[in-house]
C-alpha positions as CSV (number, residue, x, y, z in Angstrom):
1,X,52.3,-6.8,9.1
2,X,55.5,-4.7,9.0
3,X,55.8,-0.8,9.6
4,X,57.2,-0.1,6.8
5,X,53.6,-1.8,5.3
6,X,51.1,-0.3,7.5
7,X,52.8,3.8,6.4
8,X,52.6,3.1,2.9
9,X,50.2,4.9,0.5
10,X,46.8,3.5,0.3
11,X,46.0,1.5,-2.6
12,X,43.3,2.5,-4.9
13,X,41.5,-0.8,-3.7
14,X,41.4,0.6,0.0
15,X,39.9,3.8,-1.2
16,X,37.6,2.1,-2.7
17,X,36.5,-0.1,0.4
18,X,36.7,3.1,2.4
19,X,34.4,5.0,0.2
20,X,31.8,1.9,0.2
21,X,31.8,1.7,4.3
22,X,31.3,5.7,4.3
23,X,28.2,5.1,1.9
24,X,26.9,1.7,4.2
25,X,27.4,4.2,7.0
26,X,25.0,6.6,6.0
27,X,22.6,4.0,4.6
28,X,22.7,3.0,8.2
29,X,22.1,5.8,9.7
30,X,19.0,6.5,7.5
31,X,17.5,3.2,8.0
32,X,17.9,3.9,12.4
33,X,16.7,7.6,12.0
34,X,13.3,6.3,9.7
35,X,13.0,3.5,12.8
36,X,13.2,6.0,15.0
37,X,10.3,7.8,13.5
38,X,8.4,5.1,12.9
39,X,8.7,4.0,16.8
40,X,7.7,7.9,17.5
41,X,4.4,7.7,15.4
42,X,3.4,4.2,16.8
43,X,3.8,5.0,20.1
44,X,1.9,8.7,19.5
45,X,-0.7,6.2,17.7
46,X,-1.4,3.6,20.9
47,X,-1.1,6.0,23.6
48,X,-3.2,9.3,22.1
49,X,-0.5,11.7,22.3
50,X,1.1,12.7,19.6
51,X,2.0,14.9,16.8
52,X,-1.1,15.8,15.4
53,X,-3.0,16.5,18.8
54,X,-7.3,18.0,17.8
55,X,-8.2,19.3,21.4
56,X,-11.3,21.1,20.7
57,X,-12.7,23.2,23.5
């Protein structure tokens, strides 16, 4: 690849491509941050402590 290539305008194609990784990005990121949760509540679930703690005196 040239110089003169890599400073021209970006093609409509690499907007598109840009605009698809942005969206896989954040699909991504939801997946981790719902695994994340998910990893929270088990481990509250097998060791007792938790979100939802009932301590009754």
């Amino acid at each position: 690849m040239d110089i003169s290539s890599a400073t021209a305008p970006s093609s409509p194609e690499v907007e598109v491509m840009k605009k698809a990784t942005e969206v896989q990005e954040r699909q991504i990121l939801k997946v981790l941050e719902s695994a994340t949760e998910q990893s929270k509540q088990a481990a509250a679930q097998k060791t007792g402590l938790g979100n939802h703690l009932n301590i009754t005196g």
